[in-house]
TIZA-837020 format. One line per 5 residues: number of its first residue (from 1); for each residue x, y, z of N, C-alpha, C. Coordinates in pm, whole numbers. Last residue first. Layout:
N
NUM) X/Y/Z/X/Y/Z/X/Y/Z | ...
end
This chain:
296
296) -2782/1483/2299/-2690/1343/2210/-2542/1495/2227 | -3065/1437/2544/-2920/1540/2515/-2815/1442/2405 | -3310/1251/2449/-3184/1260/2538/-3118/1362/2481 | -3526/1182/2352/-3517/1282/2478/-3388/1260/2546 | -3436/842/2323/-3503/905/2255/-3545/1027/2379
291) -3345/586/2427/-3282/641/2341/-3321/789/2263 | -3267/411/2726/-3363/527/2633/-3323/580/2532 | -3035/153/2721/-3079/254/2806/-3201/329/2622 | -2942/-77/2621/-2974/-97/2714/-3034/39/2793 | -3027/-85/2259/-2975/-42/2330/-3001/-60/2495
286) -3190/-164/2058/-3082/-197/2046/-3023/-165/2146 | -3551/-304/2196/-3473/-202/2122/-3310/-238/2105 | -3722/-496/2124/-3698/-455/1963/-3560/-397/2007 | -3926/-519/2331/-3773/-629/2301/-3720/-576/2206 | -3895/-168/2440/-3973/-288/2387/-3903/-396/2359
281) -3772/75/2512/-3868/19/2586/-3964/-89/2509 | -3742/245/2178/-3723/197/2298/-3821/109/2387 | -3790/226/1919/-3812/60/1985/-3769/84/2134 | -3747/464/1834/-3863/437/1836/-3888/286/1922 | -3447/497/1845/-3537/528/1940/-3681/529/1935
276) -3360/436/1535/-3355/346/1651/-3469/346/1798 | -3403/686/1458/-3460/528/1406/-3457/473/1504 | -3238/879/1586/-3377/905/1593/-3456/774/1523 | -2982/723/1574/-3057/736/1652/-3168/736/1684 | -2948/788/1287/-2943/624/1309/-3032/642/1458
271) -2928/1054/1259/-3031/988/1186/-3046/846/1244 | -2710/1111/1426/-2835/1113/1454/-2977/1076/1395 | -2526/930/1226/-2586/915/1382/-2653/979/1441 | -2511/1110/1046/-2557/1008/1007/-2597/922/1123 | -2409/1345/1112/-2562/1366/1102/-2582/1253/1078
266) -2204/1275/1207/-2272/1347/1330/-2380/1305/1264 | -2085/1188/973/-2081/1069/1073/-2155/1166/1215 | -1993/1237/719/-2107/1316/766/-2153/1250/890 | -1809/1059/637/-1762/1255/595/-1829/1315/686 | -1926/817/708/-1752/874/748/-1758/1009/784
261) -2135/827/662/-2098/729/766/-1971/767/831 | -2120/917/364/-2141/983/439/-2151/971/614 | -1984/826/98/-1943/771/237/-1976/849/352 | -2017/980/-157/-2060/818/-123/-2007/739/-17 | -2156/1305/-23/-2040/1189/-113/-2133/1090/-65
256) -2244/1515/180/-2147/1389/219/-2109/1244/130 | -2507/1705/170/-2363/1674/113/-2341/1611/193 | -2721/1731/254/-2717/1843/167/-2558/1769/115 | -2924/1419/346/-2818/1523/363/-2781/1612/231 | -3222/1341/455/-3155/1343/381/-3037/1465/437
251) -3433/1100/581/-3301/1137/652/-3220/1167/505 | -3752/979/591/-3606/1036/516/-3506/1114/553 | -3904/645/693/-3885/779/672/-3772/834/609 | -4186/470/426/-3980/507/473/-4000/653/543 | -4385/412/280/-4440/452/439/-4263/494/500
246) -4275/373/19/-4375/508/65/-4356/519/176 | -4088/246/-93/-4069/248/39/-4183/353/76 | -4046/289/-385/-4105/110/-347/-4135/164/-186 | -4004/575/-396/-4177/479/-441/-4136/396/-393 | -3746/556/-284/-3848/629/-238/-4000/574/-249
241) -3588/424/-463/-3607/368/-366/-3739/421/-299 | -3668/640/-685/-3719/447/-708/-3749/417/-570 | -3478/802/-607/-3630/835/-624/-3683/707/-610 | -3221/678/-596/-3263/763/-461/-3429/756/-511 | -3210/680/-878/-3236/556/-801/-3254/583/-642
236) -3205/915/-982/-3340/819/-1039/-3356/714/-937 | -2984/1015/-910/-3077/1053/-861/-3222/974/-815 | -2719/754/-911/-2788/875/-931/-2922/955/-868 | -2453/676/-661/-2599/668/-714/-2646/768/-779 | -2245/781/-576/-2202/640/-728/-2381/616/-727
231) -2268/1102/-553/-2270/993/-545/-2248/870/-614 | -2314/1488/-566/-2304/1345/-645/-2249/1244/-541 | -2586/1566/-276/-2481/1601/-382/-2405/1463/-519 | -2757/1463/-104/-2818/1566/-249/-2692/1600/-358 | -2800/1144/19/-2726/1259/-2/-2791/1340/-139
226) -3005/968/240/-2957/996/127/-2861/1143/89 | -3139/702/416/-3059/808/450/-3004/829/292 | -3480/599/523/-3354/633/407/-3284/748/397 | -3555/371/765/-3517/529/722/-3419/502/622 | -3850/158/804/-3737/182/690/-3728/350/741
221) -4015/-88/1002/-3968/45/973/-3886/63/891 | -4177/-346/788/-4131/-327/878/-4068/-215/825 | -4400/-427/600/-4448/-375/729/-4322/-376/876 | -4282/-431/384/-4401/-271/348/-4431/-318/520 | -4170/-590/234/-4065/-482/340/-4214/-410/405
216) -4249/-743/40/-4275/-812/145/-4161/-734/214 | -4279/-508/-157/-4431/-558/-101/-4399/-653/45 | -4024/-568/-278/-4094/-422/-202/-4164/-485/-110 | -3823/-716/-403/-3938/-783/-434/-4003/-643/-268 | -3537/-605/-547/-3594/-674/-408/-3726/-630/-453
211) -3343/-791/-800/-3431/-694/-746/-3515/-734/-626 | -3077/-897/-1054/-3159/-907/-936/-3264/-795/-910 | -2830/-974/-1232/-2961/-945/-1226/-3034/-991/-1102 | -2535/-915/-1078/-2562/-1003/-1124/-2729/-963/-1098 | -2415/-706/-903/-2394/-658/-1080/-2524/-783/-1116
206) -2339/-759/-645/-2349/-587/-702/-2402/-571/-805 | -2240/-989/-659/-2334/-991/-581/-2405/-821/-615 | -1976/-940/-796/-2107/-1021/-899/-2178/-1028/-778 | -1839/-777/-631/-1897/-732/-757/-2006/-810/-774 | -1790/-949/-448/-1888/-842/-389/-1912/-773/-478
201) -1598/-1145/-573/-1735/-1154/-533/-1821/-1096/-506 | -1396/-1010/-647/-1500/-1017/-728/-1614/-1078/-661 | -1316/-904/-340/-1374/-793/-457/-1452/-831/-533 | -1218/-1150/-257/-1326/-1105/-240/-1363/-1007/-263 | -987/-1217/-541/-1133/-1304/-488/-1266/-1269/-381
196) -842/-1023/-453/-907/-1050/-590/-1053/-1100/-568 | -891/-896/-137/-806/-1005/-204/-891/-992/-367 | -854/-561/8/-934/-624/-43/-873/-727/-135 | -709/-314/66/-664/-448/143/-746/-547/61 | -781/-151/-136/-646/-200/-174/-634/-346/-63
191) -1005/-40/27/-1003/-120/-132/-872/-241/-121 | -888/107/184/-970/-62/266/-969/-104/132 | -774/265/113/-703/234/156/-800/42/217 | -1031/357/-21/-928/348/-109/-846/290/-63 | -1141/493/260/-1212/381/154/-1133/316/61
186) -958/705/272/-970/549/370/-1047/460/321 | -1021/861/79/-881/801/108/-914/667/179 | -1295/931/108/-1240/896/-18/-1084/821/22 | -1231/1056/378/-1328/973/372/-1291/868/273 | -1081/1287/314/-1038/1183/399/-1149/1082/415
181) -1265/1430/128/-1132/1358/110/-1093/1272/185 | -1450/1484/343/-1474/1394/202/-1359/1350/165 | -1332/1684/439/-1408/1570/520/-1442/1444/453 | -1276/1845/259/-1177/1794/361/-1233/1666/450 | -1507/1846/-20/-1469/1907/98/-1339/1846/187
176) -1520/1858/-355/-1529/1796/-239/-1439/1874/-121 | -1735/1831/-633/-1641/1913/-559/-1657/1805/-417 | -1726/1590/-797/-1669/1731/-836/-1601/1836/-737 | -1571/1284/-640/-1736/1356/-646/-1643/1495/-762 | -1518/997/-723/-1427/1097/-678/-1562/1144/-729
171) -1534/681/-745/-1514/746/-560/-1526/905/-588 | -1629/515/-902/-1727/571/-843/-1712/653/-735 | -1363/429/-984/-1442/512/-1076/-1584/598/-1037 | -1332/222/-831/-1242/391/-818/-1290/458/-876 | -1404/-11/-913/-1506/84/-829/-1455/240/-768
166) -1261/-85/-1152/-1415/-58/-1175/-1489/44/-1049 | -1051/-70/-1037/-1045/30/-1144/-1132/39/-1130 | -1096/-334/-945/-1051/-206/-837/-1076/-57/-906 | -1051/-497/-1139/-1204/-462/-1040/-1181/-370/-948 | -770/-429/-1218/-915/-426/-1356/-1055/-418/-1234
161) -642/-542/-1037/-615/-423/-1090/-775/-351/-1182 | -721/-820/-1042/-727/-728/-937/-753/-599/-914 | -814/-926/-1289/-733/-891/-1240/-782/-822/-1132 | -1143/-1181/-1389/-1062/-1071/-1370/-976/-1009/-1312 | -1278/-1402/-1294/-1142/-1446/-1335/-1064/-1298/-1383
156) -1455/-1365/-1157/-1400/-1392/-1130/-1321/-1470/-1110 | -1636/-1206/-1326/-1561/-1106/-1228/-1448/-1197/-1193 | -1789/-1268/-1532/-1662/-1308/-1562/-1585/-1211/-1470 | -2060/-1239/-1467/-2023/-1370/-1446/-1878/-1418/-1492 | -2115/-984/-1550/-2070/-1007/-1433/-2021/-1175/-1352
151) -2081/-923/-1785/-1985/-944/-1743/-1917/-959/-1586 | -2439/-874/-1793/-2362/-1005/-1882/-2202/-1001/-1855 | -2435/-654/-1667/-2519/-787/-1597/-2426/-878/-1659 | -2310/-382/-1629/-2257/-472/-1662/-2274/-626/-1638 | -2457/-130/-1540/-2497/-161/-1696/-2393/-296/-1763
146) -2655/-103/-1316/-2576/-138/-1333/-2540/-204/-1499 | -2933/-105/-1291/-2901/37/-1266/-2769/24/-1329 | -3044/-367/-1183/-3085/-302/-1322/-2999/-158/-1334 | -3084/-408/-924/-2950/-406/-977/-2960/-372/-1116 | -3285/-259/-694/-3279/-310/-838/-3116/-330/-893
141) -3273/-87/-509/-3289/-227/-486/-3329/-323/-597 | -2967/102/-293/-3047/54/-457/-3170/-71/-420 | -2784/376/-107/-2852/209/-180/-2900/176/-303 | -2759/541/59/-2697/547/-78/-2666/419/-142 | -2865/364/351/-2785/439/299/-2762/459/190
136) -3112/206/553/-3090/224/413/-2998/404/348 | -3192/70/810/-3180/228/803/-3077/177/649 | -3503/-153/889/-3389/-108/800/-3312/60/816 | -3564/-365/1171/-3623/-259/1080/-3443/-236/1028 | -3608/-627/1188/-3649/-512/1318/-3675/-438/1259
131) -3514/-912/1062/-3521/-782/1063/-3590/-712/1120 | -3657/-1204/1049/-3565/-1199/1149/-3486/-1043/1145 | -3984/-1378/1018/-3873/-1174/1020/-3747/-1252/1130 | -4034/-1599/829/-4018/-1603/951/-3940/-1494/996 | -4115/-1473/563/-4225/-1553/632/-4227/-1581/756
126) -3888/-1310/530/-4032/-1243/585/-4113/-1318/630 | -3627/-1361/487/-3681/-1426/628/-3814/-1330/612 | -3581/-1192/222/-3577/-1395/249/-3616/-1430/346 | -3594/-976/245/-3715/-1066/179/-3731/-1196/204 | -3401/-920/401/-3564/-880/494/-3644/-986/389
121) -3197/-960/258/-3238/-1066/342/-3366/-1027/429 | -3257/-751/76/-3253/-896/58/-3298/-1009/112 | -3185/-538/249/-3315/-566/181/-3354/-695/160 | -2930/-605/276/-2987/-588/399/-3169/-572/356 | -2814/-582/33/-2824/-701/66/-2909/-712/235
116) -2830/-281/6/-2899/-408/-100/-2929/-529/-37 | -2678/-228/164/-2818/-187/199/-2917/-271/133 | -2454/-334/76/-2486/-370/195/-2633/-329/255 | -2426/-169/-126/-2432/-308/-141/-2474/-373/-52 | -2544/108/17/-2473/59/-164/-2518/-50/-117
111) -2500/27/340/-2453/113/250/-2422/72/134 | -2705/-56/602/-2669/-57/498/-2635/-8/403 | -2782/-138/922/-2792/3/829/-2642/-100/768 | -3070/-332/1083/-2954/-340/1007/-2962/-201/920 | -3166/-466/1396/-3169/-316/1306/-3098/-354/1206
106) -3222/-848/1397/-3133/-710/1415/-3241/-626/1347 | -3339/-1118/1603/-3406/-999/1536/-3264/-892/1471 | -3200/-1324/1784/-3360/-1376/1699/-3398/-1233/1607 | -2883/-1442/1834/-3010/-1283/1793/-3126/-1347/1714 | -2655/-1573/1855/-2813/-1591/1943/-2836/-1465/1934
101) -2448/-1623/1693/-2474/-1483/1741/-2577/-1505/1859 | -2540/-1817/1517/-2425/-1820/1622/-2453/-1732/1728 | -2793/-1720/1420/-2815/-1780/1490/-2704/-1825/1585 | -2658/-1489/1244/-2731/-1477/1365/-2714/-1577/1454 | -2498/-1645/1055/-2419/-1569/1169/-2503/-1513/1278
96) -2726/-1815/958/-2676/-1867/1038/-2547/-1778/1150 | -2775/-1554/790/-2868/-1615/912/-2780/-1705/1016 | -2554/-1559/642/-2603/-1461/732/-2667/-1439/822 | -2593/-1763/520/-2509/-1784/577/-2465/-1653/691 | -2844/-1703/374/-2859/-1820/428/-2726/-1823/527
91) -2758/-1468/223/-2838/-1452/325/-2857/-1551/417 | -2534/-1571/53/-2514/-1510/105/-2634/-1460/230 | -2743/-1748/-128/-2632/-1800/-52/-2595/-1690/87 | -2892/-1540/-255/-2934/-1661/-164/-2865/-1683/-66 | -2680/-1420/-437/-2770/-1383/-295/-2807/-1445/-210
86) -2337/-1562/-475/-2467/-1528/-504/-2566/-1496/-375 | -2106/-1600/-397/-2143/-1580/-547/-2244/-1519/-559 | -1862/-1473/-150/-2020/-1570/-157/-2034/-1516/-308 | -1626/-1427/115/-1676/-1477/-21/-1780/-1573/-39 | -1754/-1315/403/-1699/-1386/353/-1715/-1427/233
81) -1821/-967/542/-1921/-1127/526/-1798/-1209/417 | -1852/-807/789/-1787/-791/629/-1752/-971/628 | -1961/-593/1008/-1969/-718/1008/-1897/-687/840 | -2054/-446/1317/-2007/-403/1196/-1938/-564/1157 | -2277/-394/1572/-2207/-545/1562/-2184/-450/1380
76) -2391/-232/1888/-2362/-193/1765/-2231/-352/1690 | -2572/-162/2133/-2444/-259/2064/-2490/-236/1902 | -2566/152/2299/-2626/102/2155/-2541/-66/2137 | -2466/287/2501/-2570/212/2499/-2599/126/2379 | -2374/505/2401/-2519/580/2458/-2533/442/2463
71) -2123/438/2297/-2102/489/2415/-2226/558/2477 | -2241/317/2080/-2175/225/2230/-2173/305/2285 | -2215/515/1931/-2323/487/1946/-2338/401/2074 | -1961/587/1880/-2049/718/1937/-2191/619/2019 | -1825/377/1749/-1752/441/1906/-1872/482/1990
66) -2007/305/1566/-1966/159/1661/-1948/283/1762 | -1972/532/1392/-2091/488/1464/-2079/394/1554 | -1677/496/1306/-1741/610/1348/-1880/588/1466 | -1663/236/1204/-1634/269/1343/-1665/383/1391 | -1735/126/954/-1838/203/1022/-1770/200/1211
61) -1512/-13/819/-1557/197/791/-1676/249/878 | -1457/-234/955/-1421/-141/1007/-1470/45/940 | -1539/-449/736/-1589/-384/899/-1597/-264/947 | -1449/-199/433/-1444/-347/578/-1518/-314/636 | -1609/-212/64/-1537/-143/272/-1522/-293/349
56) -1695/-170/-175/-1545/-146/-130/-1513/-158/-8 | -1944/-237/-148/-1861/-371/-224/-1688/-331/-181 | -1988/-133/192/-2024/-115/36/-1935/-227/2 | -2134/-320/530/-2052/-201/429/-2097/-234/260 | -2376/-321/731/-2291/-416/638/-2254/-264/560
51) -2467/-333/1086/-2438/-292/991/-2316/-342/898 | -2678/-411/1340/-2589/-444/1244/-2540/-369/1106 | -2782/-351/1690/-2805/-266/1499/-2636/-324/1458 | -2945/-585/1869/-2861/-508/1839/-2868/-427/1690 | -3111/-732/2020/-3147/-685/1865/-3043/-622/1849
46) -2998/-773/2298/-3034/-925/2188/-3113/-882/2024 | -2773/-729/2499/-2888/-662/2364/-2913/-776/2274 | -2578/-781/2668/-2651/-823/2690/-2814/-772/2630 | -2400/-652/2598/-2351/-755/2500/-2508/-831/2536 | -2282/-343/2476/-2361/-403/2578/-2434/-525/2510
41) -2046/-267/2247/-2187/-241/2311/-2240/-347/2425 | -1945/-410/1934/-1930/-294/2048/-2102/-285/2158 | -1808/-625/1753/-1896/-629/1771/-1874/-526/1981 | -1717/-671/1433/-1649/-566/1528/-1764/-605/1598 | -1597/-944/1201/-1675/-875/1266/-1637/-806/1401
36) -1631/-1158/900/-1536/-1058/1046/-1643/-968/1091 | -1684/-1515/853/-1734/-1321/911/-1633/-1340/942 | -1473/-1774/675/-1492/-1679/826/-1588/-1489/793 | -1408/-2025/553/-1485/-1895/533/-1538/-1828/658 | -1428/-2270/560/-1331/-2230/574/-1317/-2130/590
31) -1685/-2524/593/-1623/-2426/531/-1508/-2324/625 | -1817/-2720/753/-1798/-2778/671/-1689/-2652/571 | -1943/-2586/984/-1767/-2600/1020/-1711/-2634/870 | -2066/-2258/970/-2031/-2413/869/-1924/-2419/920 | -1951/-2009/1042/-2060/-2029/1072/-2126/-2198/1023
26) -1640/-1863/1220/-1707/-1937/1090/-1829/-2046/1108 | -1525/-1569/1262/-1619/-1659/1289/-1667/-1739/1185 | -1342/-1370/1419/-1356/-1422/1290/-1386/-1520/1336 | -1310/-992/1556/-1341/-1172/1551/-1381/-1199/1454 | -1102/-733/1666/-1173/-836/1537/-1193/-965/1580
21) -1209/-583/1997/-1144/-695/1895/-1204/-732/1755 | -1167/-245/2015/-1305/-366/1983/-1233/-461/1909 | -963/-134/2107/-1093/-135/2223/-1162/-256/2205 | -779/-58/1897/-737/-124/2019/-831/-191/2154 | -948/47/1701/-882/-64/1686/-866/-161/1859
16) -1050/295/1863/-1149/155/1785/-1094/45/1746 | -844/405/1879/-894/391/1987/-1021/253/1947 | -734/447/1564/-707/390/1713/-741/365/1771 | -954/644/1526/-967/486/1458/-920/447/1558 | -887/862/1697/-1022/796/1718/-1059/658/1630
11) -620/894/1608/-700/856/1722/-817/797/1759 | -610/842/1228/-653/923/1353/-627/838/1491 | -472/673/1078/-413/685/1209/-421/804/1312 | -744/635/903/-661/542/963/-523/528/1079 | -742/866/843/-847/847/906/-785/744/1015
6) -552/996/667/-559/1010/761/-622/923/940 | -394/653/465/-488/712/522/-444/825/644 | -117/565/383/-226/556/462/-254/705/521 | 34/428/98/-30/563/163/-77/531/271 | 49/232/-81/149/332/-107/197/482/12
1) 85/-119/0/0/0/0/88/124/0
end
């Protein structure tokens, strides 16, 4: 790696490194394939809020929210799921990281790919919910948006170099602020850790024809958190999400790029908050204390 990151030897990553162990967990003994996972907070929360990163991130880009949010209480579990081809697959082995986990329910916030796939799996367990509710980041839920369906079944035998290219292409906004830059860097710096093999996978889970089926989300909570400035989403697909989600609430921002978790990490935790604090005081909620009338 040529660089690192500010972000990466802020303090306050530090302090997230050294506090919250990585664990690696493998959910099939029959496989080899380990979650990682940060898991912060009061251990004795049995919904906790999960959150999955973009095709580019680790665990670790959502430490911003892991620090702030643990420290009101929140467990907070940041997770970066193990090479998988396909959706199915990938939700079925997601479940079972619950059921290691002993969580009968999560929150889950989702960014791009991870919001996708946090839809996903609301569709696949609806008959039996194992989702609480969604907070949906600079997402999608059509992969139709993506104009490389038919080369997505040749991700992976593509160079390293060549799928890295593909998603650098979505990092750099027109204008950007200091907060953004260092955002853009540390994303770039988690790219590069990223193996061939699990880039292309989190491509052809990104690319390969799909769509979430709406109708079976329509009775659990959704906030959609969105940005007004450019993004690797366009507009059309911020709107889409909007119609399939009528009853969603909206948490939008005037700016923060395609990593606003990072750039915009006050307003994106209070958006996560004011979601969250609707389950206080019920099995639902994530947190061991009130979440809602509090001084933040």
């Amino acid at each position: 790696m040529s660089f690192l990151s500010e972000l990466s030897q802020s303090q306050e990553y530090l302090s997230f490194r050294s506090s919250v162990p990585l664990r690696r967990i493998a959910v099939d003994s029959k496989s080899s394939k380990d979650w990682r996972i940060f898991d912060c907070g009061p251990k004795k929360v049995k919904c906790p809020l999960v959150c999955l990163p973009p095709a580019s991130g680790t665990a670790d880009v959502f430490f911003k929210q892991a620090l702030a949010l643990s420290a009101k209480g929140v467990r907070v579990i940041s997770v970066e799921s193990p090479v998988c081809w396909n959706v199915r697959d990938w939700c079925e082995d997601f479940k079972k990281l619950m059921d290691y986990l002993n969580l009968d329910k999560v929150h889950i916030f989702g960014a791009s790919l991870g919001g996708y796939l946090a839809q996903k799996f609301a569709e696949y367990t609806h008959n039996c919910p194992r989702v609480a509710s969604l907070i949906l980041c600079n997402t999608f839920n059509d992969t139709s948006i993506f104009n490389n369906h038919s080369s997505a079944s040749l991700f992976w035998i593509m160079p390293s170099v060549a799928l890295k290219h593909m998603v650098m292409g979505n990092f750099t906004a027109e204008k950007v602020d200091p907060d953004m830059v260092e955002a853009i860097d540390f994303m770039v710096e988690r790219l590069e850790s990223l193996s061939q093999v699990e880039l292309a996978s989190r491509l052809t889970l990104n690319c390969v024809r799909g769509y979430v089926e709406a109708h079976k989300l329509s009775q659990i909570p959704i906030t959609i958190v969105d940005v007004f400035d450019k993004s690797a989403l366009c507009h059309a697909v911020r709107d889409e999400m909007q119609k399939c989600y009528p009853h969603a609430k909206l948490g939008h921002l005037k700016t923060g790029g395609n990593f606003p978790y990072l750039s915009r990490n006050v307003d994106v935790n209070l958006h996560l908050q004011i979601h969250l604090g609707q389950f206080d005081d019920s099995k639902l909620s994530p947190s061991d204390r009130p979440l809602v009338n509090r001084k933040w």
